[in-house]
N, CA, C and O atoms as CSV, one atom per row, in Angstrom:
chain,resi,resn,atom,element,x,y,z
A,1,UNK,N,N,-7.261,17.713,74.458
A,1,UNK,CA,C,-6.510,18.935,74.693
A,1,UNK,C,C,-6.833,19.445,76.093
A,1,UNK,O,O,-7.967,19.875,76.304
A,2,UNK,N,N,-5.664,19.424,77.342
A,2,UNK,CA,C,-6.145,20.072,78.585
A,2,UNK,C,C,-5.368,21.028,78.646
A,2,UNK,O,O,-4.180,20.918,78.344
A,3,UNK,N,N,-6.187,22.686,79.253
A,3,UNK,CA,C,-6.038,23.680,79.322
A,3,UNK,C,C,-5.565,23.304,80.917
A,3,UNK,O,O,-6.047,22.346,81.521
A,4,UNK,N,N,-4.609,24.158,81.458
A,4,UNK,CA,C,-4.905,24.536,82.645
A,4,UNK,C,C,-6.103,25.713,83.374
A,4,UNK,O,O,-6.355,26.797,82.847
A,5,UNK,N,N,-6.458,25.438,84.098
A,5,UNK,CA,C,-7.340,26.781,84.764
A,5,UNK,C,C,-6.888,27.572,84.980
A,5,UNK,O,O,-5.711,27.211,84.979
A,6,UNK,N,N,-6.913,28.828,85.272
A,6,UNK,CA,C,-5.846,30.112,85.306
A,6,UNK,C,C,-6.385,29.818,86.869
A,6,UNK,O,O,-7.465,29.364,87.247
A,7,UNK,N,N,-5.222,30.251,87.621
A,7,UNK,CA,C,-4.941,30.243,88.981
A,7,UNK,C,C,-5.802,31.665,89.778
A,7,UNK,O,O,-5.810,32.838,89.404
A,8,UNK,N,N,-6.316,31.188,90.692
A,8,UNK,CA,C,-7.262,32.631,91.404
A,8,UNK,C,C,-6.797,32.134,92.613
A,8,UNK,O,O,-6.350,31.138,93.183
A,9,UNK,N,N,-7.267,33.854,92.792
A,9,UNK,CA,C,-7.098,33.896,94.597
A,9,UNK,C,C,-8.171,35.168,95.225
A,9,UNK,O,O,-8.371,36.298,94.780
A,10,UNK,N,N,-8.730,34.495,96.393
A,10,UNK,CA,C,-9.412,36.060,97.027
A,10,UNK,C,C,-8.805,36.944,96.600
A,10,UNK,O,O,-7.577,36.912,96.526
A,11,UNK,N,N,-9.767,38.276,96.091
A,11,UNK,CA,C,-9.265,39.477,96.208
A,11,UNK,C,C,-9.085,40.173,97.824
A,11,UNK,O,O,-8.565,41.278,97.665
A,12,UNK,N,N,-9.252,39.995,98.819
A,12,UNK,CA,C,-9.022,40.354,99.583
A,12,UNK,C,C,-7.666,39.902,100.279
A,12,UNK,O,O,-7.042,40.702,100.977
A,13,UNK,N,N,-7.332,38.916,100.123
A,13,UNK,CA,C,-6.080,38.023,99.985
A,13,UNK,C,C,-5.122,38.452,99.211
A,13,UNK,O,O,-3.991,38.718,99.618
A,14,UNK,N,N,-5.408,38.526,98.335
A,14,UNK,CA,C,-4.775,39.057,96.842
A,14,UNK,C,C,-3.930,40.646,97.458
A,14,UNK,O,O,-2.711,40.816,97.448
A,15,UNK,N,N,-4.678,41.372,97.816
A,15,UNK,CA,C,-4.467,42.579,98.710
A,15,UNK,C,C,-3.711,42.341,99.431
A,15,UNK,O,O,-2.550,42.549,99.080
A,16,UNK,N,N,-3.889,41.944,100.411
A,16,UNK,CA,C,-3.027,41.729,101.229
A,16,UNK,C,C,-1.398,41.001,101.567
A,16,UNK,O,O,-0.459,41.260,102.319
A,17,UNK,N,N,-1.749,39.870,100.436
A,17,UNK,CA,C,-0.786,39.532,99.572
A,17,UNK,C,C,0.505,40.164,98.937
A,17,UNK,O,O,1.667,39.760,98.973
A,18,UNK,N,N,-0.084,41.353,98.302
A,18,UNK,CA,C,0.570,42.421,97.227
A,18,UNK,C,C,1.257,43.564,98.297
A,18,UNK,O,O,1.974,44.456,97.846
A,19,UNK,N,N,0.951,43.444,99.841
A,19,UNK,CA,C,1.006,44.561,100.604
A,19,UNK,C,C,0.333,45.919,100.379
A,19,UNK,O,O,0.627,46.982,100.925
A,20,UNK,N,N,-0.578,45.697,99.516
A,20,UNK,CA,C,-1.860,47.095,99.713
A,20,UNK,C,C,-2.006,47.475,101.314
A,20,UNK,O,O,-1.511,48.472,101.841
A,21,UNK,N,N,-2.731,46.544,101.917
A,21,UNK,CA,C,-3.022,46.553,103.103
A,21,UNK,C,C,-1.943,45.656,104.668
A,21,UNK,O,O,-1.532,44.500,104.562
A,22,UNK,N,N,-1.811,46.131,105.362
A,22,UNK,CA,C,-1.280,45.850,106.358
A,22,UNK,C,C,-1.714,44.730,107.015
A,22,UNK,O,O,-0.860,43.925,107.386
A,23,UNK,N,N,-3.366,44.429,107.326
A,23,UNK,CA,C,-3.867,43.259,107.539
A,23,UNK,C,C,-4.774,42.907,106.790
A,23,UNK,O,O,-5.414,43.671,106.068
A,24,UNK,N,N,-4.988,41.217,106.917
A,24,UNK,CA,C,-6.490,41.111,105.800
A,24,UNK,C,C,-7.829,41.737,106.279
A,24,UNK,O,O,-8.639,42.217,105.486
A,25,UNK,N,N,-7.981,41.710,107.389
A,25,UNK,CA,C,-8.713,41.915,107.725
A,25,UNK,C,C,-9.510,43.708,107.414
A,25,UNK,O,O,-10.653,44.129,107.589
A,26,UNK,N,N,-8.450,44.251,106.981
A,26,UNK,CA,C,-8.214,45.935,106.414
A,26,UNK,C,C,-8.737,45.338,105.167
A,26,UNK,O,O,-9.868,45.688,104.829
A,27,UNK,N,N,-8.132,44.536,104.467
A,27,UNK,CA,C,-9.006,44.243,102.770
A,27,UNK,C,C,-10.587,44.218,102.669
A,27,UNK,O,O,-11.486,44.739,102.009
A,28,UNK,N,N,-10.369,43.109,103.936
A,28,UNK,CA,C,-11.688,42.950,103.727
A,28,UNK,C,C,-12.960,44.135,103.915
A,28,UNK,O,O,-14.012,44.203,103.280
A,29,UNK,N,N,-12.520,44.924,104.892
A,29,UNK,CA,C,-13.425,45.751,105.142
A,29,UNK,C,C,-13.501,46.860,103.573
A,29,UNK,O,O,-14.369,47.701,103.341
A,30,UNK,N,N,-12.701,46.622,102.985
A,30,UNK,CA,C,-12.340,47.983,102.138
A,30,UNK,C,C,-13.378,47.152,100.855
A,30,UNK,O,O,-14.430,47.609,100.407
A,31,UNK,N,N,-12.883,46.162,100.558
A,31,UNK,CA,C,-13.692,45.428,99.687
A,31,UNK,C,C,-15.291,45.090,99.867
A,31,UNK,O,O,-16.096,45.143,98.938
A,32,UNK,N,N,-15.657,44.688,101.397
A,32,UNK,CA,C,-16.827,44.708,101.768
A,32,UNK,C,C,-17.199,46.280,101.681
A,32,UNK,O,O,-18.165,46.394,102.435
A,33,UNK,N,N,-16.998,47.139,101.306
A,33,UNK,CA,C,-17.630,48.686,101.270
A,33,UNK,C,C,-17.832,48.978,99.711
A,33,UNK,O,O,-18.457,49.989,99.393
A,34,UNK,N,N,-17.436,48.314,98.945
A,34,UNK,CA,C,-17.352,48.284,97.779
A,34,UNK,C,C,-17.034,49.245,97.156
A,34,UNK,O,O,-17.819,49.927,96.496
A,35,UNK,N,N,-15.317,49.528,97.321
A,35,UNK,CA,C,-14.116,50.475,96.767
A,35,UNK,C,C,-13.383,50.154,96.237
A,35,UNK,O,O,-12.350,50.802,96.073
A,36,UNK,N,N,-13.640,48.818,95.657
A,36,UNK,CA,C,-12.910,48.253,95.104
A,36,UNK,C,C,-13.302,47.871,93.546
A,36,UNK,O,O,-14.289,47.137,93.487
A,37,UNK,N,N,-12.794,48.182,92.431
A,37,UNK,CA,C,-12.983,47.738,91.110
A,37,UNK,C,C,-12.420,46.447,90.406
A,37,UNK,O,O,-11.201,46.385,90.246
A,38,UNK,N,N,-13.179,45.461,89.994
A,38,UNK,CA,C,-12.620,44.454,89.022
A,38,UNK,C,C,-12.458,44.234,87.378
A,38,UNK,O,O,-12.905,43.237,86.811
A,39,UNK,N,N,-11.844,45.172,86.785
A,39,UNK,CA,C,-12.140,45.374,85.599
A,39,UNK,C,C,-13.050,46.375,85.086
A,39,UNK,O,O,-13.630,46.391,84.001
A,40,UNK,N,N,-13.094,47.521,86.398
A,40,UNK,CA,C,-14.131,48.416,86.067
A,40,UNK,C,C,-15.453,47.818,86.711
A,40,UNK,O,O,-16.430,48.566,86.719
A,41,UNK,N,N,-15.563,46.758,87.162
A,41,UNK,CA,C,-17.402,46.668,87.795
A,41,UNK,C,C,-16.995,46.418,89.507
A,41,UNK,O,O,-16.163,45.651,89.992
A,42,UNK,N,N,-17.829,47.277,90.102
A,42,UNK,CA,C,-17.635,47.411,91.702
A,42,UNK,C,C,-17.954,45.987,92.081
A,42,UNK,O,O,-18.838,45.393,91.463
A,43,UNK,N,N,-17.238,45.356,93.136
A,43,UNK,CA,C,-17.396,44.227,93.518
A,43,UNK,C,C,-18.079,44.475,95.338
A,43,UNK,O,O,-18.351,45.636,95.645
A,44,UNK,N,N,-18.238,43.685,96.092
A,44,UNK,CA,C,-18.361,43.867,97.983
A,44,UNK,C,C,-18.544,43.001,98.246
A,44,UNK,O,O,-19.168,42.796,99.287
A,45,UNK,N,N,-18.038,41.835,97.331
A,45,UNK,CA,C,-17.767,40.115,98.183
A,45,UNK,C,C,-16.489,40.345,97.936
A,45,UNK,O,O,-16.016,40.761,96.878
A,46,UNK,N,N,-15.561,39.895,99.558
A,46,UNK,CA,C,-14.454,39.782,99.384
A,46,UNK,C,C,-13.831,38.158,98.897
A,46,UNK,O,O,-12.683,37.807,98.628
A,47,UNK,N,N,-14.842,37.557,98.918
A,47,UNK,CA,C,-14.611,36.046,97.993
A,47,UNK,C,C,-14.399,35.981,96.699
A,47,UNK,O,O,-14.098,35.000,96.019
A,48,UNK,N,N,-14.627,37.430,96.292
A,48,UNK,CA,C,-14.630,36.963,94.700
A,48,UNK,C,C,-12.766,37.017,94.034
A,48,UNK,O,O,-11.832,37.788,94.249
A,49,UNK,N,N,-12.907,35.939,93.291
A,49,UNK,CA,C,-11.629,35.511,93.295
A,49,UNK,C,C,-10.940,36.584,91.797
A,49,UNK,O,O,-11.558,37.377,91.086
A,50,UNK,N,N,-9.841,36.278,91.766
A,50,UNK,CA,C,-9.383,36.927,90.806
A,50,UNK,C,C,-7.689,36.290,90.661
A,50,UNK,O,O,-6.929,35.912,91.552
A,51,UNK,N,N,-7.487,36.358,89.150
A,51,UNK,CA,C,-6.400,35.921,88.801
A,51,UNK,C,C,-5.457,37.005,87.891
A,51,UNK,O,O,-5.885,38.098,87.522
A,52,UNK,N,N,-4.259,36.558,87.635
A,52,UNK,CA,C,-3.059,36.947,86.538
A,52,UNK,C,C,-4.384,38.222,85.454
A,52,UNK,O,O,-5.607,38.252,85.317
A,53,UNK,N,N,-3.565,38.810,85.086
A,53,UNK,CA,C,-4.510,39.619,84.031
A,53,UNK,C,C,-5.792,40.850,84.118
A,53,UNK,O,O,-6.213,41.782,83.433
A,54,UNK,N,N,-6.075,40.207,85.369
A,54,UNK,CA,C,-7.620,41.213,86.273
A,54,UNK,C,C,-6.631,42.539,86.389
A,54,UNK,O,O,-5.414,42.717,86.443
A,55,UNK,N,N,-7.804,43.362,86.396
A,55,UNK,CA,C,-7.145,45.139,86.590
A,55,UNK,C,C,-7.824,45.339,88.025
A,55,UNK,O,O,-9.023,45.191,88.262
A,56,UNK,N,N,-6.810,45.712,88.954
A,56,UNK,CA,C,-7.774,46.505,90.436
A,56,UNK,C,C,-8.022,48.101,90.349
A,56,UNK,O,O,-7.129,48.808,89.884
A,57,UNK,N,N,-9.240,48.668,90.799
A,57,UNK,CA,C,-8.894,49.645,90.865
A,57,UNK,C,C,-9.435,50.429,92.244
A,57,UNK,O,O,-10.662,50.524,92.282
A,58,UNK,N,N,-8.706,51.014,93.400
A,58,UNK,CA,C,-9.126,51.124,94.626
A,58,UNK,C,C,-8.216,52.713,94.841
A,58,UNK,O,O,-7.401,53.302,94.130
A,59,UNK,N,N,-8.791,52.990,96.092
A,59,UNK,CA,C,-8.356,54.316,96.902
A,59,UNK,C,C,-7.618,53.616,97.933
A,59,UNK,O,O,-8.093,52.759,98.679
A,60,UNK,N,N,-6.158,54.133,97.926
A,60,UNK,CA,C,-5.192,53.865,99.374
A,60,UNK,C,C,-4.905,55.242,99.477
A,60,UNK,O,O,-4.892,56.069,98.565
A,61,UNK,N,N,-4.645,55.431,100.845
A,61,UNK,CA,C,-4.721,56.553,101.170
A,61,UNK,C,C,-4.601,58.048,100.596
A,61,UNK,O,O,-3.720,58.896,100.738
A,62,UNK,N,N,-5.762,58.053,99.924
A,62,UNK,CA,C,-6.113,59.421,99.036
A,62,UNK,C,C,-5.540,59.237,97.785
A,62,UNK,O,O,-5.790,60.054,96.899
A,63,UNK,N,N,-4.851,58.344,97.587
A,63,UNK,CA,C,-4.399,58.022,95.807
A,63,UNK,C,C,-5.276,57.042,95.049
A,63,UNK,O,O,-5.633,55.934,95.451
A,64,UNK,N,N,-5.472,57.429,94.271
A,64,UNK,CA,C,-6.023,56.315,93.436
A,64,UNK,C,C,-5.178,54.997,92.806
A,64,UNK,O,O,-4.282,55.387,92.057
A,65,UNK,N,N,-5.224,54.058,92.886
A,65,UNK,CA,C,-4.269,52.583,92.747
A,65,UNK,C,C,-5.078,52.224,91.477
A,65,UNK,O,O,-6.245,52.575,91.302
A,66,UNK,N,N,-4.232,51.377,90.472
A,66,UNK,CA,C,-4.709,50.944,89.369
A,66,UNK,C,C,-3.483,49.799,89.097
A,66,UNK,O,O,-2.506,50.044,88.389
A,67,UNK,N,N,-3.666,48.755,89.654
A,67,UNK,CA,C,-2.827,47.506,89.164
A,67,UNK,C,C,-3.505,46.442,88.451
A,67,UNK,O,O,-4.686,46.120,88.586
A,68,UNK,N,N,-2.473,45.829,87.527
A,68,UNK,CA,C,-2.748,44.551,86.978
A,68,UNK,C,C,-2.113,43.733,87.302
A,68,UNK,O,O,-0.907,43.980,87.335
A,69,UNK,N,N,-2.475,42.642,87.619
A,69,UNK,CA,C,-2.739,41.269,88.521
A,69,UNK,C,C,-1.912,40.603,87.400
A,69,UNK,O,O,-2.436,40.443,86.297
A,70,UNK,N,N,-0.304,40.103,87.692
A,70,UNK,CA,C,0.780,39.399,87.203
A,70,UNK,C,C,0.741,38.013,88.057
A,70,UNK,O,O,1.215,36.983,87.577
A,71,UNK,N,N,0.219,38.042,89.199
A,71,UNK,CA,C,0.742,36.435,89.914
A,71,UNK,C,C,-0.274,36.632,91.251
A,71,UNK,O,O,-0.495,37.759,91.695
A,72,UNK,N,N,-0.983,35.186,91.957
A,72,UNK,CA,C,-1.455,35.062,92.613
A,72,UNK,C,C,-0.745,35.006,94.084
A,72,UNK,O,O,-1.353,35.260,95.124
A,73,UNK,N,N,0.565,34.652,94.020
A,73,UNK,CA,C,1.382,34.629,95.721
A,73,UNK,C,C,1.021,33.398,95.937
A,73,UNK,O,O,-0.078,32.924,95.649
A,74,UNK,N,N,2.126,32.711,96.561
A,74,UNK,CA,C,1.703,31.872,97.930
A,74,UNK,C,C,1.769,32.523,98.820
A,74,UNK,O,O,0.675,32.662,99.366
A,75,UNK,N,N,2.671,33.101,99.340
A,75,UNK,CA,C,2.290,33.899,100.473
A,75,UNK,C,C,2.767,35.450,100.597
A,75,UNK,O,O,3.508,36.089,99.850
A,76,UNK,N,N,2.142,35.817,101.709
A,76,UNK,CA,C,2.883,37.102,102.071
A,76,UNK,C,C,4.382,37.064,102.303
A,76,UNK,O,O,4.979,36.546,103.247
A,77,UNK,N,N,4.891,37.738,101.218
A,77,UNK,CA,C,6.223,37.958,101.369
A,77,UNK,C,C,7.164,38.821,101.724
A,77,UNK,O,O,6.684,39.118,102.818
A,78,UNK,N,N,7.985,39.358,101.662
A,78,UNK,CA,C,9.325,40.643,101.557
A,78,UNK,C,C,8.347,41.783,100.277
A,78,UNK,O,O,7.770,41.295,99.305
A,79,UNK,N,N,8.359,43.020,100.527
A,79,UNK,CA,C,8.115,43.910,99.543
A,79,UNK,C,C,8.960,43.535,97.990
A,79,UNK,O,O,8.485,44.161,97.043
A,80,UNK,N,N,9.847,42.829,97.727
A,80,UNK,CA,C,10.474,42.685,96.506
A,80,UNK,C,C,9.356,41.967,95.802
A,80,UNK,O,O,8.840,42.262,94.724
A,81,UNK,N,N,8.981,40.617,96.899
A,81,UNK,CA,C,8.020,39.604,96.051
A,81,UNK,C,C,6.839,39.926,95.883
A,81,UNK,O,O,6.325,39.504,94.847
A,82,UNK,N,N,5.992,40.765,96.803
A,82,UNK,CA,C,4.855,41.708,96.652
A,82,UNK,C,C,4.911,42.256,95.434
A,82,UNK,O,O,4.096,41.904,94.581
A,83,UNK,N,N,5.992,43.309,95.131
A,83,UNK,CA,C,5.672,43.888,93.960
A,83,UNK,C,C,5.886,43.470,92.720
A,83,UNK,O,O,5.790,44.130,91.685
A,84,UNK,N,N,6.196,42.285,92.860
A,84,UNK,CA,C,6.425,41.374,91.510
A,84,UNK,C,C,5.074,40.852,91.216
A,84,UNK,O,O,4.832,40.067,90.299
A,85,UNK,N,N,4.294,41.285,91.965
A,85,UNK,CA,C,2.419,40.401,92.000
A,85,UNK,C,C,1.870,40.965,91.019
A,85,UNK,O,O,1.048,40.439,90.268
A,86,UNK,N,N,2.426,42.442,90.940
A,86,UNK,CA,C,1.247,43.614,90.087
A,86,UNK,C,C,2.129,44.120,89.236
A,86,UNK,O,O,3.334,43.955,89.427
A,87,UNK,N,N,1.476,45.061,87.789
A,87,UNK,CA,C,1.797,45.917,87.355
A,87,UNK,C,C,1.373,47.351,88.008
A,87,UNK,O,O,0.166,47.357,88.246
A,88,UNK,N,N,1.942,48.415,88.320
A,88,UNK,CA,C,1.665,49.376,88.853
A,88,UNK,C,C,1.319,50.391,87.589
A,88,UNK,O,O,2.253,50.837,86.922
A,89,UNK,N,N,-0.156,50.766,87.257
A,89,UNK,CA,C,-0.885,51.433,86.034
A,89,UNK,C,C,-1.277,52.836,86.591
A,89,UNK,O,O,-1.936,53.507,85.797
A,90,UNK,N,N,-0.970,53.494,87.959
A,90,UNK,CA,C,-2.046,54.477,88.711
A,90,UNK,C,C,-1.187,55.757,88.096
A,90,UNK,O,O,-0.005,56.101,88.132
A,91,UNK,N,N,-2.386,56.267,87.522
A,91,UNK,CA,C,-2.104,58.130,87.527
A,91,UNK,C,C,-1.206,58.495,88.454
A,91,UNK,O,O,-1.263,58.252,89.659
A,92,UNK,N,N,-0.241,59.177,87.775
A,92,UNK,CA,C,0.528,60.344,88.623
A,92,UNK,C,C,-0.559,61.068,89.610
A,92,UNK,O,O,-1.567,61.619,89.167
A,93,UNK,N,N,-0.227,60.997,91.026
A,93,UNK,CA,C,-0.699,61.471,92.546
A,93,UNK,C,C,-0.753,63.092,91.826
A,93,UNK,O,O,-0.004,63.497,90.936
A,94,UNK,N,N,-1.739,63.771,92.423
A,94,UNK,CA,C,-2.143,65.341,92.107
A,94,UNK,C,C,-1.505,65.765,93.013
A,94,UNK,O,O,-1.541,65.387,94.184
A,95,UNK,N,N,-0.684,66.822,92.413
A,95,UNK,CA,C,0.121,67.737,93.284
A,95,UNK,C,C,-0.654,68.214,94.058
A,95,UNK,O,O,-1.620,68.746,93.510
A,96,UNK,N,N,-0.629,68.264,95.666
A,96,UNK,CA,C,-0.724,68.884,96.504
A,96,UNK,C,C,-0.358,70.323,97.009
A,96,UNK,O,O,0.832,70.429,97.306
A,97,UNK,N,N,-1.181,71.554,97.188
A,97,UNK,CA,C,-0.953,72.481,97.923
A,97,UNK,C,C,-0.231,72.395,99.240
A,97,UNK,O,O,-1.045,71.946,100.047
A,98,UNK,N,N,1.056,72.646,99.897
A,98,UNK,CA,C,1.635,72.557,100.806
A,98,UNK,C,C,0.639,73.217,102.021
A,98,UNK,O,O,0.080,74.223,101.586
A,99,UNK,N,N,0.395,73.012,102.963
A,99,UNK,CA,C,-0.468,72.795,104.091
A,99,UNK,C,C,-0.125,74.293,104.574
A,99,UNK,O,O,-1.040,74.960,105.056
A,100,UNK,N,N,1.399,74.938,104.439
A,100,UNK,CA,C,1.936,75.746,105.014
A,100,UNK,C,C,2.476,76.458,104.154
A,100,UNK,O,O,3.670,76.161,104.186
A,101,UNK,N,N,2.254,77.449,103.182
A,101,UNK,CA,C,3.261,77.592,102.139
A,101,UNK,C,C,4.599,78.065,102.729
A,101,UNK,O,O,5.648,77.429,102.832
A,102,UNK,N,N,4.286,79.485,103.137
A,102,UNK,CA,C,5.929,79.914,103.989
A,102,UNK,C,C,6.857,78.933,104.453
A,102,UNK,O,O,8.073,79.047,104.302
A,103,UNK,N,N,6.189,77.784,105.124
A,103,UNK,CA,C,6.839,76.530,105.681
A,103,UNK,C,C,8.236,75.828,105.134
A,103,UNK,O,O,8.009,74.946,104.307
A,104,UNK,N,N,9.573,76.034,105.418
A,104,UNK,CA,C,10.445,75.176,104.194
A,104,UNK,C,C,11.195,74.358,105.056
A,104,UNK,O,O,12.304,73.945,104.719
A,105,UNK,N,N,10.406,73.943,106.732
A,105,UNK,CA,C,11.377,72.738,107.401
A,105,UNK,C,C,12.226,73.321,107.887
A,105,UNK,O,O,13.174,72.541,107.968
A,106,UNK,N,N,12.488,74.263,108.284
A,106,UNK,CA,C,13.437,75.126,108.960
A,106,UNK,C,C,12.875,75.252,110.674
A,106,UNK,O,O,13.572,75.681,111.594
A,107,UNK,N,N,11.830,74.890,110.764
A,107,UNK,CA,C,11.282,75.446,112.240
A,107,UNK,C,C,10.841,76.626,112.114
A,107,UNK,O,O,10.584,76.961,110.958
A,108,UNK,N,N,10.645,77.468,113.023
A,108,UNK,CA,C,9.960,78.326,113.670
A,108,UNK,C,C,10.736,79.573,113.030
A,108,UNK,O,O,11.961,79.535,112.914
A,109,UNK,N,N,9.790,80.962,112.514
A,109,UNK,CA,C,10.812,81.787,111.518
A,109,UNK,C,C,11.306,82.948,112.307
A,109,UNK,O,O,10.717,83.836,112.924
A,110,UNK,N,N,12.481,82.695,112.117
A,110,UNK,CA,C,12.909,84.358,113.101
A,110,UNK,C,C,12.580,85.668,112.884
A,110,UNK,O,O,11.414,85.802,112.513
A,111,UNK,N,N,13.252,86.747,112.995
A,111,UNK,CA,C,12.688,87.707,113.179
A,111,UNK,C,C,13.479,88.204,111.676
A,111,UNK,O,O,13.169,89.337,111.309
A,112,UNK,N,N,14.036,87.776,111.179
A,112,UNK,CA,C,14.148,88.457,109.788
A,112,UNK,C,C,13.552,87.694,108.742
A,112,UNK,O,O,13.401,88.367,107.722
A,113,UNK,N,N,13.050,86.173,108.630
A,113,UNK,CA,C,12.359,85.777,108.240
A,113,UNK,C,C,10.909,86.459,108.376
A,113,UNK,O,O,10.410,86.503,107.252
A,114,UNK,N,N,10.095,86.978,109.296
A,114,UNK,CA,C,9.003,87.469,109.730
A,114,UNK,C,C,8.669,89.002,108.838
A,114,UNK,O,O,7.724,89.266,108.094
A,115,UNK,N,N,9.704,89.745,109.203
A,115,UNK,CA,C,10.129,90.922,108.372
A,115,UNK,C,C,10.138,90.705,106.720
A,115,UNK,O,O,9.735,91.649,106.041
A,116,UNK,N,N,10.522,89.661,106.148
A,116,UNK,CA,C,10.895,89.269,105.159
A,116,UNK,C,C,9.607,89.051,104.131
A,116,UNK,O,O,9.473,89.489,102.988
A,117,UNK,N,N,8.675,88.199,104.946
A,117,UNK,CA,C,7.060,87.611,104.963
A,117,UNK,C,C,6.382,88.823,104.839
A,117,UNK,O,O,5.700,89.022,103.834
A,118,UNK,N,N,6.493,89.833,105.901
A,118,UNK,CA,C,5.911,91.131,105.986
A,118,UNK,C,C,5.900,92.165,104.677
A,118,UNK,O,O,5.016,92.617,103.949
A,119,UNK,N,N,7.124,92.278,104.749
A,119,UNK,CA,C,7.198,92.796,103.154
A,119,UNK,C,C,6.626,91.972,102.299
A,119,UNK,O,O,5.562,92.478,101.944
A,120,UNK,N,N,6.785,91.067,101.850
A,120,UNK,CA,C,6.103,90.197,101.206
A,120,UNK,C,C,4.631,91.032,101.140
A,120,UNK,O,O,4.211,91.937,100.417
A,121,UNK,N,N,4.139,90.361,102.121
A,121,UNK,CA,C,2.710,90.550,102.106
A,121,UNK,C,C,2.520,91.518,101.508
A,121,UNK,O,O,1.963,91.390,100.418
A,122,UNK,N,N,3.017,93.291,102.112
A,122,UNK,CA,C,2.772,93.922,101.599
A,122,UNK,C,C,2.561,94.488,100.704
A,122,UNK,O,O,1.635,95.296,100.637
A,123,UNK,N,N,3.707,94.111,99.341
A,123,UNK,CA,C,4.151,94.105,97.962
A,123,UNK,C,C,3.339,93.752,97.210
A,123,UNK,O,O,3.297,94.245,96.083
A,124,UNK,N,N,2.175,92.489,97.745
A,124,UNK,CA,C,1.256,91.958,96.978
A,124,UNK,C,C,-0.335,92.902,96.565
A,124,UNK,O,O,-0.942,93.565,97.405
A,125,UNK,N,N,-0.669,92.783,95.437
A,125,UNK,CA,C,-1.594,93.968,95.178
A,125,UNK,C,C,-3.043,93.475,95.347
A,125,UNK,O,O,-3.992,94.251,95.233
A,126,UNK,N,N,-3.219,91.920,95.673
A,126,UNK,CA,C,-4.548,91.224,95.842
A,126,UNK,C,C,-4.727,90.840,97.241
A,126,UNK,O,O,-5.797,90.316,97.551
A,127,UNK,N,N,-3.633,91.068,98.322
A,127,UNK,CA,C,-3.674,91.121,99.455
A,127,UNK,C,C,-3.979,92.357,100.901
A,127,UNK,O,O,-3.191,93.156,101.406
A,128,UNK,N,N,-5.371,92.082,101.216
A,128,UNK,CA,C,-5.507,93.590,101.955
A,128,UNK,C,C,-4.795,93.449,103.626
A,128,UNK,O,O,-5.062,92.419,104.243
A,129,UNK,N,N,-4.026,94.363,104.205
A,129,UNK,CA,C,-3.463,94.003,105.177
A,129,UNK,C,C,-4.327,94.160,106.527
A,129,UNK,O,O,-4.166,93.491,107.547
A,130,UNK,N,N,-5.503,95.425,106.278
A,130,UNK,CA,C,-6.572,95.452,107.242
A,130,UNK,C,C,-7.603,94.517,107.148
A,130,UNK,O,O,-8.523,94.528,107.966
């Protein structure tokens, strides 16, 4: 009875592969820092291989990522074939506080907008104006 071997590939490869990262060389460093999860146990060899079925779990830019590993790639491809690599498992992103609340993309607020804010402010009973 012959099994096949289940097919592996660098996880850092693998990454880069999937389009996580822009270059390998970005995997690697991220993986060599050891931010990277294999099933839940921190890894920081970027050699360690991984196949179909493995769960990743890493930080891209301030989100937390949680994929399962569907296909190893031959190569870097088009984003269609990338995302056919993984299941995408990651928590809904935490709403963010807007940086600016007043802010709505309008530019710079005129003078009845300003007036508008002003009152505002004022109206509010947890806001001291001195």
């Amino acid at each position: 009875m012959t099994t096949d071997p289940r097919p592996t590939i660098r996880v850092d490869k693998w990454l880069w592969h999937a389009r996580f990262f822009k270059a390998r060389t970005q995997a690697t460093a991220v993986v060599a820092a050891g931010k990277v999860r294999i099933d839940g146990v921190v890894i920081s060899k970027p050699a360690r291989t991984v196949g179909p079925g493995d769960v990743l779990t890493f930080v891209k830019e301030g989100d937390v990522k949680v994929v399962r590993i569907l296909g190893c790639g031959e190569r870097r491809g088009p984003a269609p074939e990338a995302q056919a690599l993984y299941e995408d498992m990651s928590p809904p992103p935490a709403e963010k506080p807007p940086q600016n609340p007043g802010f709505d993309g309008t530019g710079r607020p005129g003078k009845k907008e300003r007036r508008n804010m002003a009152s505002h402010l004022a109206s509010r009973t947890d806001f001291d104006l001195e």
